[in-house]
C-alpha positions in Angstrom: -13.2 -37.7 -9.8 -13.4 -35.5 -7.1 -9.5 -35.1 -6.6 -9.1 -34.2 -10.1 -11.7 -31.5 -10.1 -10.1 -30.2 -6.8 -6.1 -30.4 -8.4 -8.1 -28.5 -11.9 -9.5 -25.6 -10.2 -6.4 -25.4 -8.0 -4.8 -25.2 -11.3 -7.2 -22.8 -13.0 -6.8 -20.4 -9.4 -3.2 -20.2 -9.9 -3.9 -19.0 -13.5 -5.9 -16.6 -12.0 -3.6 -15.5 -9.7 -1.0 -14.9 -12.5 -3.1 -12.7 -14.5 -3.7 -10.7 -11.6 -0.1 -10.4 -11.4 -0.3 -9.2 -14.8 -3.1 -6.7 -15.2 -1.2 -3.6 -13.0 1.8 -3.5 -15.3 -0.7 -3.7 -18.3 -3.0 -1.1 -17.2 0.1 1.2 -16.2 1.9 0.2 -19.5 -1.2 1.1 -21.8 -2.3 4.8 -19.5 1.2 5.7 -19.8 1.4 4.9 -23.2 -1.7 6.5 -23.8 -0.3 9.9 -22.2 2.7 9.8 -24.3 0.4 10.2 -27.6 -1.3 12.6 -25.7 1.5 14.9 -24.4 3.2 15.0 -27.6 -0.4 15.3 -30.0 -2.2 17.7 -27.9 -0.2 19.6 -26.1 3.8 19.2 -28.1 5.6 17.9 -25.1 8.1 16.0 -26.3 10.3 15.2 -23.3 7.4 14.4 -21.3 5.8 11.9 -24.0 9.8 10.2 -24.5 8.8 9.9 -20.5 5.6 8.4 -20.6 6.5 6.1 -23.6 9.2 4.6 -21.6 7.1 3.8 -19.3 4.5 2.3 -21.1 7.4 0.2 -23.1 8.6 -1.0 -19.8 5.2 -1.9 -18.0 4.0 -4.1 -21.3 7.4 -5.7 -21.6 6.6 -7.1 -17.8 3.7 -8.7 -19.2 4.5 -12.3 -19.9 6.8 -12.7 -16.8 4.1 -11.5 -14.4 2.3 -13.9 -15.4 4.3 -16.8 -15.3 5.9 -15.2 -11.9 2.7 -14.9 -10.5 1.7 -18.3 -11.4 4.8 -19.6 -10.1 4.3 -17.6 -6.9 0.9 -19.3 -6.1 2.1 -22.5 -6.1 5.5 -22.5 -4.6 5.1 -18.8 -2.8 8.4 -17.0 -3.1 11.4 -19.4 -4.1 8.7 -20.0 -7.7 9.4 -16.4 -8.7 12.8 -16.6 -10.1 12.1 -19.6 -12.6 8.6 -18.0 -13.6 9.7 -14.9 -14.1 12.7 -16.3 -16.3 10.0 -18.4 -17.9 7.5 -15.1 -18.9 10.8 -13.6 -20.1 11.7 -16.8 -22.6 8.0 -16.4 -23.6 8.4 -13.1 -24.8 11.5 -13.6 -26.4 10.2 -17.0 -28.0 7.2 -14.9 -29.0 4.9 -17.8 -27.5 3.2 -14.5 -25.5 0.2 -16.1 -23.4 0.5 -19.6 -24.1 4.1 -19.5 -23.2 3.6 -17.8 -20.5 1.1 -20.1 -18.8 3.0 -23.6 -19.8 6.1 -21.8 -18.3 4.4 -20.7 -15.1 3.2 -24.5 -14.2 6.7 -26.1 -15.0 8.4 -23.1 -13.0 5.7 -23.4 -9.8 5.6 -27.0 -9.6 9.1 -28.2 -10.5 10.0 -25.8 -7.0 7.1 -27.2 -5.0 9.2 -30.8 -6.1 12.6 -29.8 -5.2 11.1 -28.2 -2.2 9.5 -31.4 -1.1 11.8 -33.9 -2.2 15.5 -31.8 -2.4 16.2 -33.0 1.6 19.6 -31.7 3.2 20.8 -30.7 6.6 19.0 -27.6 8.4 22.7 -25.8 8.3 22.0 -26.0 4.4 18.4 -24.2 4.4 19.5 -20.8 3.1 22.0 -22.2 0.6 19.1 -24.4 -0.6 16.2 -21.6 -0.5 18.3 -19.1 -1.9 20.9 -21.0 -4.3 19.9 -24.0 -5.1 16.2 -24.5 -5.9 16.3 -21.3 -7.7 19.1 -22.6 -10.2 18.0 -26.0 -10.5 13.9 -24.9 -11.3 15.5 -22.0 -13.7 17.4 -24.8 -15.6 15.2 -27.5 -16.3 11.9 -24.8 -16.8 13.7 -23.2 -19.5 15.4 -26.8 -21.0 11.5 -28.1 -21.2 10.1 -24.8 -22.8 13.5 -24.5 -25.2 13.8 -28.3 -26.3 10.4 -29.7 -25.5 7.3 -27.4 -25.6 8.6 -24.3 -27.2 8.7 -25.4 -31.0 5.0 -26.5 -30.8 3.8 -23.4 -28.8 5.4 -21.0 -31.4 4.0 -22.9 -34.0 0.6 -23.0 -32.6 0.7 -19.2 -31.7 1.7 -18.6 -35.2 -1.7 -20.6 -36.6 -4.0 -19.1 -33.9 -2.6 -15.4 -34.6 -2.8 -15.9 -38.6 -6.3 -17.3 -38.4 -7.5 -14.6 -36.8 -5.3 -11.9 -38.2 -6.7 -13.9 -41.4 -10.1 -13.2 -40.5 -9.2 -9.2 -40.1 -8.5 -8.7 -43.6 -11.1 -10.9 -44.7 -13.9 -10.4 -42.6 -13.4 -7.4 -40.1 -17.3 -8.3 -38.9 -16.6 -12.0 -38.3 -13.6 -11.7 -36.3 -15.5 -9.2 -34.0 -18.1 -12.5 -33.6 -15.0 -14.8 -32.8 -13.6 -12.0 -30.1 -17.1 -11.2 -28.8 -17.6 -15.3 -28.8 -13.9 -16.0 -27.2 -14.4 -13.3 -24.7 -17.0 -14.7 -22.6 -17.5 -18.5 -23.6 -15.7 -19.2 -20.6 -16.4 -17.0 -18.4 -13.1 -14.9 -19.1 -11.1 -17.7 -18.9 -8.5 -19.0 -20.8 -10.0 -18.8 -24.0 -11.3 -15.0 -22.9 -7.4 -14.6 -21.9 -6.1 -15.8 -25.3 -8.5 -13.4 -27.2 -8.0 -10.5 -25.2 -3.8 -11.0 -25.2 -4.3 -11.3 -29.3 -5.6 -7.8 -28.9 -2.8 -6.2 -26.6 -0.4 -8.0 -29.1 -2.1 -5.8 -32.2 -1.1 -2.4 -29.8 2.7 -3.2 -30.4 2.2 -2.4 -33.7 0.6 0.9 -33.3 2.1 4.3 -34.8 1.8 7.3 -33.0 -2.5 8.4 -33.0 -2.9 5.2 -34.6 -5.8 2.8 -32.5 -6.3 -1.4 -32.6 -9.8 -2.6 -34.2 -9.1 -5.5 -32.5 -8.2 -4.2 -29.1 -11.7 -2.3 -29.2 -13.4 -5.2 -29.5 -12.1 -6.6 -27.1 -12.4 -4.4 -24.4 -16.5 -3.9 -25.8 -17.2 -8.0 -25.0 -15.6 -7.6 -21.6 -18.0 -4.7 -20.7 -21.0 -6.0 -22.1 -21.7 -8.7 -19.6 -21.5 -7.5 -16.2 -22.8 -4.1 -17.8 -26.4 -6.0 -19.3 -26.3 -8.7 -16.1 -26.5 -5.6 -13.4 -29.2 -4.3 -16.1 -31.1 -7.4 -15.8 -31.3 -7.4 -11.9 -32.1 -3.9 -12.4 -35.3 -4.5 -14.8 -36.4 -8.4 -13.7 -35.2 -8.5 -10.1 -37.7 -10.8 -9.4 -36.1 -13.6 -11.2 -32.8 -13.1 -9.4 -31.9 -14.2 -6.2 -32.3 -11.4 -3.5 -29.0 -11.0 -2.6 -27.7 -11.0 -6.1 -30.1 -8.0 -6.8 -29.1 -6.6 -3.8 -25.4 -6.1 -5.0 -25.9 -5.9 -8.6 -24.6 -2.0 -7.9 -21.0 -3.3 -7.9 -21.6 -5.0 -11.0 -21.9 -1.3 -12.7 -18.9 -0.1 -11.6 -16.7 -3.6 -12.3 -18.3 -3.3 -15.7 -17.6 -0.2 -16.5 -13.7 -0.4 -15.9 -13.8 -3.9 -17.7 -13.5 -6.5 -14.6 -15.6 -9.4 -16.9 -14.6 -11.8 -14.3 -17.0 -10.2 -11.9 -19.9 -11.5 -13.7 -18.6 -15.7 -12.8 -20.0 -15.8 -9.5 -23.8 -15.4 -10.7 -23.3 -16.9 -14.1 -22.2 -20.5 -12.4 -25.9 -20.2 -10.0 -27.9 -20.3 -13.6 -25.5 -21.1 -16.4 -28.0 -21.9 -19.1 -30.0 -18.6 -18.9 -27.5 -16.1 -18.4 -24.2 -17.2 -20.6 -26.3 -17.3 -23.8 -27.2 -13.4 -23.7 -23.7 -13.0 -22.9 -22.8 -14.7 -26.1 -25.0 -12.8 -28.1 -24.4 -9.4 -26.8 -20.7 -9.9 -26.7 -20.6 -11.3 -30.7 -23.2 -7.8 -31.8 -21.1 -5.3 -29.6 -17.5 -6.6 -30.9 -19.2 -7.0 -34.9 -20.5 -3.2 -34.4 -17.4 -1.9 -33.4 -15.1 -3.7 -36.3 -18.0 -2.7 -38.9 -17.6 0.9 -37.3 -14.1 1.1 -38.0 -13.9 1.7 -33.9 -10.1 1.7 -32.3 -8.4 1.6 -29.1 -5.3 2.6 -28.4 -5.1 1.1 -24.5 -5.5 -2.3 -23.1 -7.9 -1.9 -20.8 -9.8 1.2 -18.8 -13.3 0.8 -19.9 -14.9 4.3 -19.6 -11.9 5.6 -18.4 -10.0 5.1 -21.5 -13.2 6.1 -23.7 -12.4 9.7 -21.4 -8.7 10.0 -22.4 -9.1 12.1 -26.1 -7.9 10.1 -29.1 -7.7 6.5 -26.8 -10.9 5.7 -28.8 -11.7 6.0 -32.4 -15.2 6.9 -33.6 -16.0 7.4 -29.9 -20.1 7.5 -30.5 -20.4 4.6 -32.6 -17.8 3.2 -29.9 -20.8 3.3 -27.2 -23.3 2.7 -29.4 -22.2 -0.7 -29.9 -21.7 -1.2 -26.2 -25.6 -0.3 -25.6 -26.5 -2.3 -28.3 -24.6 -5.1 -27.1 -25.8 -4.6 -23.5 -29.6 -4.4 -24.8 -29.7 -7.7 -26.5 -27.6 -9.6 -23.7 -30.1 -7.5 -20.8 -33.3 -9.3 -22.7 -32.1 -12.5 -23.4 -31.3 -12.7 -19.8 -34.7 -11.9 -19.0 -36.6 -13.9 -21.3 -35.2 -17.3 -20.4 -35.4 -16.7 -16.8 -38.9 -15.1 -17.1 -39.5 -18.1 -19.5 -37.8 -20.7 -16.5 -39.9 -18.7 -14.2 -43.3 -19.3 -15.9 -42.2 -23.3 -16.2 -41.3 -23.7 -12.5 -44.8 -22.6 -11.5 -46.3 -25.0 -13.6 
């Protein structure tokens, strides 16, 4: 048991590792797409905007092979990059986008680390190997599995999962805030975080000039609400936090407010049970406020950044009024049940 929890958060690290990979070309992709609607709304600059939206075109189209190269990268370090990044490609040409992506990254990381391993010839061979031969040979059978074996089912099952939820949209704008705001943090911002904030970069793509994403909004509101109401809570109860989780609750602000959600993990996992339930509830309020405001974004990620870039964020008041409302509820939830484990420990 212990060797397959050891081999699943090795796993789950090189996910990790990919999206990391990912996030600069996003951010730059989204800011520079950002300034393009701003150069050519505000201030008529037409060449410049043409600029900036190239830019931004190019930075999101490296999404999905970032990741998968990244992945790939983590596990079989620099002869894994050609068949991931091939792989992340497929994915966005397959339209499997994070799902895809992911699946491809594993089969491109690990089918190296085999040939790597297993692929023996003479030392005079090592470059041709390195260089020629694992590269071809991972590159052809990752994209064989994800083209004749995997693909099919993961476009299919990217279809379902985007209609239900672009289902939910039409139907029930409030409700699929709840299912974002829910997704977001359940995990942790893990893969089911991931798979609801990629749903909302995929809703920017369709974007007209000015125009902002419900969806993307509340998105980017769930991800801020729990570090943003956990450094709260070691503000107002520090007592019933560890001291040296008090004492650097200050970085928590800032990776809250630039939408790092994954900083929150390594104080949620000390006290799961009192801390993950305000998250779910000030996630589910914050993301339902915004979609019942009408709120849009126009970036994928930037926190208060983007709320600072004029027209990024649609009905910017209401915007932040969700966010405090969201950060209120998770902030005394928080409190309650550790003030209420508190009161049972000294018994």
């Amino acid at each position: 048991m212990g060797k397959f929890k050891q081999k699943a958060n090795a796993m789950y690290q090189h996910l990790i590792v990919g999206i990391g990979f990912m996030i600069p070309f996003v951010v730059t992709g989204g800011i520079a797409t950002a300034l393009s609607f701003l150069s050519r709304d505000a201030f008529q600059l037409d060449v410049l905007a043409d600029y900036f939206e190239k830019i931004g075109s190019l930075g999101m189209l490296l999404m999905w092979p970032s990741v998968a190269g990244g992945m790939a990268y983590s596990i079989a370090k620099k002869p894994g990059l050609v068949a991931g990044c091939l792989a992340g490609f497929l994915a966005t040409e397959m339209n499997t986008a994070f799902f895809g992506a992911a699946i491809g990254g594993y089969l491109a990381g690990y089918s190296v680390l085999l040939l790597v391993n297993y692929m023996k010839l003479p030392e005079n061979l090592t470059v041709l190997k390195n260089n020629i031969l694992i590269p071809i040979i991972s590159s052809c059978v990752t994209v064989f599995i994800l083209l004749a074996v995997v693909g099919k089912p993961l476009i299919l099952f990217n279809e379902m999962f985007t209609s239900f939820l672009n289902g939910m949209s039409d139907k029930s704008p409030i409700l699929l805030g709840a299912v974002i705001g829910f997704m977001m943090i359940i995990d942790l911002a893990g893969p089911i975080g991931k798979s609801a904030y990629f749903f909302g970069v995929a809703t920017l793509s369709d974007l007209s000039m000015g125009e902002t994403s419900p969806v993307m909004a509340a998105v980017m509101i769930a991800g801020m609400v729990p570090p943003l109401s956990l450094a709260l809570a070691m503000l107002i109860g520090k007592k019933y936090f560890p001291k040296e989780d008090a004492s650097e609750s200050s970085m928590l602000w800032v990776l809250g407010a630039t939408f790092v959600t994954e900083s929150v993990i390594a104080y949620t996992v000390k006290d799961l049970f009192r801390i993950l339930p305000g998250f779910v509830l000030g996630c589910m309020v914050a993301s339902s406020l915004s979609m019942y405001f009408n709120c849009g974004l126009s970036l994928p990620h930037g926190g208060v950044f983007a709320m600072l870039i004029p027209g990024a964020v649609s009905y910017l008041v209401l915007y932040i009024l969700a966010l405090i409302i969201g950060i209120i509820l998770s902030t005394l939830v928080i409190i309650l049940l550790k003030k209420g484990a508190n009161r049972s420990d000294k018994i």
